[in-house]
C-alpha positions in Angstrom: -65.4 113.8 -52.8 -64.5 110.8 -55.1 -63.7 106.9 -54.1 -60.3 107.6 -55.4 -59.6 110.5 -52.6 -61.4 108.7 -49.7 -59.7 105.2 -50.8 -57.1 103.9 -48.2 -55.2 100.8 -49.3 -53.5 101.3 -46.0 -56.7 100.5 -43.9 -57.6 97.5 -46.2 -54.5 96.0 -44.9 -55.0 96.9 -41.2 -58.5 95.1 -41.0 -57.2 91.5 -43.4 -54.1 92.3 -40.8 -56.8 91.9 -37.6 -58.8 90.0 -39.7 -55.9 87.5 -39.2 -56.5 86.6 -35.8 -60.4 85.9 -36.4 -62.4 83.3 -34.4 -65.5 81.7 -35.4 -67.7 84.0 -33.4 -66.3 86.8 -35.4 -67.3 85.2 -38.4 -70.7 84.5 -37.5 -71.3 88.0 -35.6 -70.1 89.2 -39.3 -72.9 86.6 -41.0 -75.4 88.4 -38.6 -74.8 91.7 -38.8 -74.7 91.6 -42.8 -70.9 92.6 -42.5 -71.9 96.2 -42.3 -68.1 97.6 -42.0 -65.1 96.9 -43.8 -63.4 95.4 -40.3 -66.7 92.8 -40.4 -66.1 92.2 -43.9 -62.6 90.9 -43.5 -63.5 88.8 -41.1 -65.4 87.0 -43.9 -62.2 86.5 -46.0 -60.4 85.4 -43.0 -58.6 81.6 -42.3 -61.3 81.1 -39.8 -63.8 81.6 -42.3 -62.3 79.5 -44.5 -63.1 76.7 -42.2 -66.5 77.5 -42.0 -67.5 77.9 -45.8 -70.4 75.9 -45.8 -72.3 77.5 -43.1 -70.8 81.3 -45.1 -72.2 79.4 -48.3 -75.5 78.3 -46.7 -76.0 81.9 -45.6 -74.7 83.2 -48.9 -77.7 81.0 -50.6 -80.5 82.4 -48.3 -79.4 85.7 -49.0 -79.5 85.7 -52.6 -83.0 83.6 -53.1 -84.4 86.2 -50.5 -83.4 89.0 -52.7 -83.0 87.8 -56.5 -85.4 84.8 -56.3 -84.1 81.9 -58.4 -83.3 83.1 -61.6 -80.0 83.9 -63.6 -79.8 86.8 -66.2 -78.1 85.6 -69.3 -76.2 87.9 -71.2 -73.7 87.6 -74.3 -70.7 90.0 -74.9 -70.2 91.7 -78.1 -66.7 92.5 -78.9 -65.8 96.1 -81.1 -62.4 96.2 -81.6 -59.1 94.7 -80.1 -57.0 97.6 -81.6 -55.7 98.7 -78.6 -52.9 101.9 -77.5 -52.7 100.4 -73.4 -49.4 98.0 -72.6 -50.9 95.7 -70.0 -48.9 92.7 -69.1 -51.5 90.2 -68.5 -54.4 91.2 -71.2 -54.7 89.8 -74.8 -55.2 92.9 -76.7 -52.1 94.4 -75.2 -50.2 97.0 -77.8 -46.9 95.0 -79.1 -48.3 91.4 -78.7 -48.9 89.5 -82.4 -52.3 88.8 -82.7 -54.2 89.9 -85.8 -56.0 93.3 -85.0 -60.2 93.7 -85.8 -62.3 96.8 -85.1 -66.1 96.2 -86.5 -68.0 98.2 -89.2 -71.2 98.9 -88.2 -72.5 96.4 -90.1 -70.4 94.0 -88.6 -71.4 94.9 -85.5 -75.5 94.3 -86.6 -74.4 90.9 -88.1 -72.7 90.1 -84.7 -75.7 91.5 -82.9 -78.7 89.7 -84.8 -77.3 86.5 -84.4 -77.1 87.1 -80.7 -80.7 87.9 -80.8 -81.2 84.9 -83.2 -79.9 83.1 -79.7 -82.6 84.4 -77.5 -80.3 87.1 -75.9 -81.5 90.5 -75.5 -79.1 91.8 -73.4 -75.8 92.5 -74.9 -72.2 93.7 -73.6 -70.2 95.4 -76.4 -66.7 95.5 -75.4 -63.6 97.1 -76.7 -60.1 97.4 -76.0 -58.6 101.4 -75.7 -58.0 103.1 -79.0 -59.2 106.8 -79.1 -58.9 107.0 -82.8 -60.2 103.9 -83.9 -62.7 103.2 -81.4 -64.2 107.0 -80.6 -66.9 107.9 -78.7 -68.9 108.7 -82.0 -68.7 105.0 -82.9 -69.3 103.6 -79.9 -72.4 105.6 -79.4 -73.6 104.3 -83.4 -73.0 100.9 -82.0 -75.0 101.4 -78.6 -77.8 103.1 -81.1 -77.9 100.2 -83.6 -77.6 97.3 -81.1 -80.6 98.8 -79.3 -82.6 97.8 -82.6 -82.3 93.8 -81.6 -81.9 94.5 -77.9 -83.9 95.6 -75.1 -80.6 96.2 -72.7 -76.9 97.2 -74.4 -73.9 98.1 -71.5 -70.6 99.2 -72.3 -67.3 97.8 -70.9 -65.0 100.1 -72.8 -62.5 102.8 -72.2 -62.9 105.0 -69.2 -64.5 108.4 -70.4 -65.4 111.8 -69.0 -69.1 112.8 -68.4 -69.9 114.5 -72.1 -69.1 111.0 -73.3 -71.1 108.8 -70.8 -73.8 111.7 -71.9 -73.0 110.6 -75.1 -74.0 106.8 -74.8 -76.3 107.5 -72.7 -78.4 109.6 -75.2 -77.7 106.9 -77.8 -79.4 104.6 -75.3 -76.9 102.8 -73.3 -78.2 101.0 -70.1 -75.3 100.3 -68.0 -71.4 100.4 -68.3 -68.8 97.8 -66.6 -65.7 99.0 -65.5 -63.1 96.9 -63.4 -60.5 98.5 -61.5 -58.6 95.2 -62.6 -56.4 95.9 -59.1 -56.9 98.5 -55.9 -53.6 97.4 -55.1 -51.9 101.0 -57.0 -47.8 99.5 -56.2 -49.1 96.2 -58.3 -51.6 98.8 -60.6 -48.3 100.8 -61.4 -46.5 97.2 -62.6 -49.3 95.8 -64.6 -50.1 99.2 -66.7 -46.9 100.2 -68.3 -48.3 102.3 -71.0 -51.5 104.1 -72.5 -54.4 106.3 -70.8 -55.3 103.3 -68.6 -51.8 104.2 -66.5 -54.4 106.9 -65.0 -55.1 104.8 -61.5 -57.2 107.4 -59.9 -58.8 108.6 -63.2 -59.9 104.9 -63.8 -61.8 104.1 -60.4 -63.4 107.0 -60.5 -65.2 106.6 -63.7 -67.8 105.1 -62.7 -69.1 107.9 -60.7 -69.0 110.0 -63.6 -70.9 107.3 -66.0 -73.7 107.7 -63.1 -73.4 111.4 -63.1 -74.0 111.4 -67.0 -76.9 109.4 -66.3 -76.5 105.5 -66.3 -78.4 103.2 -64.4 -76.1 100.3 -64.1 -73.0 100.4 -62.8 -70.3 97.4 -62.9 -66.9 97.5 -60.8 -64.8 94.7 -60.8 -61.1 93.0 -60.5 -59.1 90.5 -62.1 -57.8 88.0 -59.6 -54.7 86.9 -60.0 -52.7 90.5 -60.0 -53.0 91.0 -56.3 -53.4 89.7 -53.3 -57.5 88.4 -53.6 -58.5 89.2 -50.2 -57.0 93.0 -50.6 -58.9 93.0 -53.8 -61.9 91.4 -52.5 -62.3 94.0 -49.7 -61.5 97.0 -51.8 -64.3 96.1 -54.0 -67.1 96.0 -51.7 -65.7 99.3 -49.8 -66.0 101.0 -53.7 -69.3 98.9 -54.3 -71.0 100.5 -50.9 -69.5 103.9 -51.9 -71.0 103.8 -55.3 -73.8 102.6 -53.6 -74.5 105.6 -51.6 -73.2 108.3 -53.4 -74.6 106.8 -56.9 -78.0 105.8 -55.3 -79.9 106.6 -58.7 -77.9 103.5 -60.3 -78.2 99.8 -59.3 -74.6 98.1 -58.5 -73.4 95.1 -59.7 -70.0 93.4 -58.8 -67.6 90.6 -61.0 -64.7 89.1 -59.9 -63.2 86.8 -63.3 -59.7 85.0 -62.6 -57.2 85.5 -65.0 -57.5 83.2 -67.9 -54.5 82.0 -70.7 -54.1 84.9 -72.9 -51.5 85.8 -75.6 -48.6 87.1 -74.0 -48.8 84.2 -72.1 -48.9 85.8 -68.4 -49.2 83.7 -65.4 -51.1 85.6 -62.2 -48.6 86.4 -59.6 -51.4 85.6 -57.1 -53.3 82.9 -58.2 -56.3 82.4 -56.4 -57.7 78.5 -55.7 -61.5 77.7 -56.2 -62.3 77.2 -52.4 -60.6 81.0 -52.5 -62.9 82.1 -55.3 -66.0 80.7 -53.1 -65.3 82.0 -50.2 -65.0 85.4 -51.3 -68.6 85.0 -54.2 -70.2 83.7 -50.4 -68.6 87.1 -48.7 -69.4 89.2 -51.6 -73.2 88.1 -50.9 -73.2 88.6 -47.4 -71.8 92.1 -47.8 -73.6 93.2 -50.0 -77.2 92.1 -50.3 -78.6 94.1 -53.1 -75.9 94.1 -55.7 -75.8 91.8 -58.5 -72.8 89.1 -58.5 -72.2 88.5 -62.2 -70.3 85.2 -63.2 -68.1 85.2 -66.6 -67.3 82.2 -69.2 -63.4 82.0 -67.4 -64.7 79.4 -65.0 -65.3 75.8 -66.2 -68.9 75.0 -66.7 -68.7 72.8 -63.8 -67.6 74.6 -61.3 -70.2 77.7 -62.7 -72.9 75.0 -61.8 -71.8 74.8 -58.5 -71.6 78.5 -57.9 -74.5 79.6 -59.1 -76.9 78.7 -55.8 -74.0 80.5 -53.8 -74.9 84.1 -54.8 -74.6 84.6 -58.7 -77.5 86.5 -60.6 -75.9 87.0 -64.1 -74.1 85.0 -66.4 -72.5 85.4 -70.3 -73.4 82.2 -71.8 -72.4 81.2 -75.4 -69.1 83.9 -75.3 -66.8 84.6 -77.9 -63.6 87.0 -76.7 -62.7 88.0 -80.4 -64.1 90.9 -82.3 -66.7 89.2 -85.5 -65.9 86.0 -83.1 -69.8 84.8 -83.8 -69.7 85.3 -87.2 -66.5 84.3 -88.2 -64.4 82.4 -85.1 -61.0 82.7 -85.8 -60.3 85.5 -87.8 -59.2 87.9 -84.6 -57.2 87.6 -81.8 -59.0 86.8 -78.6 -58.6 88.7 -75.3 -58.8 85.8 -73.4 -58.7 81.8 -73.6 -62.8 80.4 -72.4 -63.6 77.3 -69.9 -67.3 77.6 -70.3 -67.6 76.8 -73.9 -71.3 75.5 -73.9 -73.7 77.6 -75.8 -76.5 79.7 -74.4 -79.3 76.6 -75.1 -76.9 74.1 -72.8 -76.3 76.8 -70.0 -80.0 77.6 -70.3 -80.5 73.7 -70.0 -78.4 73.2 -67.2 -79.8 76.3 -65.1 -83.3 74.8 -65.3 -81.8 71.5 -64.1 -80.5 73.3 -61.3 -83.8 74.6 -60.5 -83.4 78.2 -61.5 -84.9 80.2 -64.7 -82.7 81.4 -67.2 -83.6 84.6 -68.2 -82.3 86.5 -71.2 -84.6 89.9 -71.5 -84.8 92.7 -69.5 -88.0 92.0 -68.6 -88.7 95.3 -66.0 -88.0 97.1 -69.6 -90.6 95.3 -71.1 -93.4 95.5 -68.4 -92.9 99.4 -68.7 -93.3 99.3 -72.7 -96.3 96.7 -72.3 -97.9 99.1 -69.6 -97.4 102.3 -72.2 -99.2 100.5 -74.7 -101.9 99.2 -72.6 -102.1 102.9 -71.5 -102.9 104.1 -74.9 -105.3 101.7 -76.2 
């Protein structure tokens, strides 16, 4: 049975109802016990536990460095296409807005890709907004086949797709695919997707079981804070993260949680969430959920990504552009979304080290295995 038909929005908002009424030893029985139920969980998100953030963060740290060490995967997202068929209200590439409309030949796509690698990165996100004729899985599969020519690790964060196509990338060499759920909330879903396959509620969060049926080993959920109500969202996710968790166990889980950034179309979240918000929940995340991977996007200010990064975080995009061709030519497409972190990879890299973690921008557990094939056959 999928998350979609064991998913109850209705008990998410009994336990943040209890959750409520919390006291300090609820919160700390919840720091114990790892938050091992969704009722525990809450109690992490609560306005007790607000109060108590820097003993959650302090935990949040020892949690992380126990499992991930001190290091910080860099990565660098590639953008396809911004042609796109899906009307939603709060996303730059929405269909109707007037923003000038790219989708990337192949050999745009190797320009944009070799300069990445002429960065250091070898681990690449191509991203694409929704268009089934322009941006088929045919093409994306020739992208995830070329990019793997510079790069030791290419993900997808692109349309939701049945099995055959997630068989697809994956035979063309795909590693991992990121797909947020944007909002569990499905009454705030409904209003935010007004038009295009990505309507599908139900069809969309369980697409990532699908991708790990077909065979990938990473898989990314998220949500876009601003849409709903972040402590709804935030417990939603990690019930779907521990259900892909279990059910997915051949793939390795990673979560992201981006706030909504200026876009055209110029929306403005109907729930905006504060930083000591955003904290609190990076520091639950952590505690609930021990062996995922937090990842940390280029919407925060580089400031405040400083700060977070001892507080649970194990991957970061460094050096972004939101614009297909954007590293080759800036400016010549419409971006989904406005960045804060506008530092390139060398700075962040700088700046990590300062912090006393290692910036790492290669799959390295991919390159032990190739170095101990070749050692093999000498």
């Amino acid at each position: 049975m999928s998350f979609a038909k064991v998913f109850s929005p209705q008990a998410i908002a009994r336990a943040l109802e209890r959750a409520e009424h919390a006291k300090a030893a609820d919160v700390r029985a919840a720091l114990d016990s790892g938050a091992p139920d969704a009722a525990s969980f809450a109690a992490l998100l609560s306005p007790q536990a607000a109060s108590m953030l820097e003993e959650i963060a302090q935990a949040a740290h020892r949690a992380t460095v126990a499992r991930f060490g001190k290091t910080i995967a860099l990565y660098a997202p590639l953008y396809l296409s911004n042609d796109c068929v899906c009307t939603c209200t709060y996303c730059g590439f929405s269909l109707g807005l007037d923003i000038t409309r790219k989708t990337l030949r192949i050999d745009e796509v190797m320009r944009e890709a070799q300069l990445l690698a002429g960065q250091g990165f070898r681990n690449l996100l191509l991203v694409s907004s929704e268009h089934p004729k322009l941006v088929p899985p045919s093409y994306v599969a020739q992208c995830v086949r070329e990019t793997k020519r510079v790069a030791h690790y290419v993900a997808l964060e692109i349309a939701a797709a049945e099995v055959p196509e997630y068989r697809q990338y994956v035979e063309a060499g795909c590693d991992g695919v990121v797909l947020y759920q944007e909002t569990y909330d499905p009454e705030v879903y409904a209003r935010h997707h007004q038009g295009g396959p990505k309507k599908r509620y139900a069809w969309r969060m369980d697409a990532l079981e699908r991708a790990a049926e077909a065979g990938v080993r990473h898989l990314g959920a998220g949500v876009l804070l601003g849409l709903a109500d972040w402590r709804f969202d935030g417990l939603a996710l990690i019930e779907h993260a521990r259900y892909l968790q279990r059910h997915a166990w051949r793939s390795v889980v990673n979560v992201s949680l981006p706030r909504i950034n200026p876009a055209a179309g110029d929306y403005t979240p109907a729930k905006p969430v504060s930083d000591a918000q955003f904290v609190q929940l990076i520091c639950a995340l952590r505690i609930a959920l021990p062996m995922a991977g937090i990842v940390l996007s280029t919407r925060e200010t580089a400031a405040l990504r400083d700060r977070l990064v001892p507080l649970g975080i194990t991957h970061m995009s460094a050096g972004s552009s939101t614009e297909p061709g954007g590293y080759a030519e800036p400016g010549t497409s419409g971006e989904q979304f406005h960045l804060e972190d506008v530092r390139s990879s060398v700075v962040v890299a700088h700046a990590l080290r300062e912090l006393g973690y290692d910036p790492v921008f290669k799959d390295w557990e991919l390159m032990a295995a190739s170095a101990q094939t070749q050692t093999a056959g000498v």
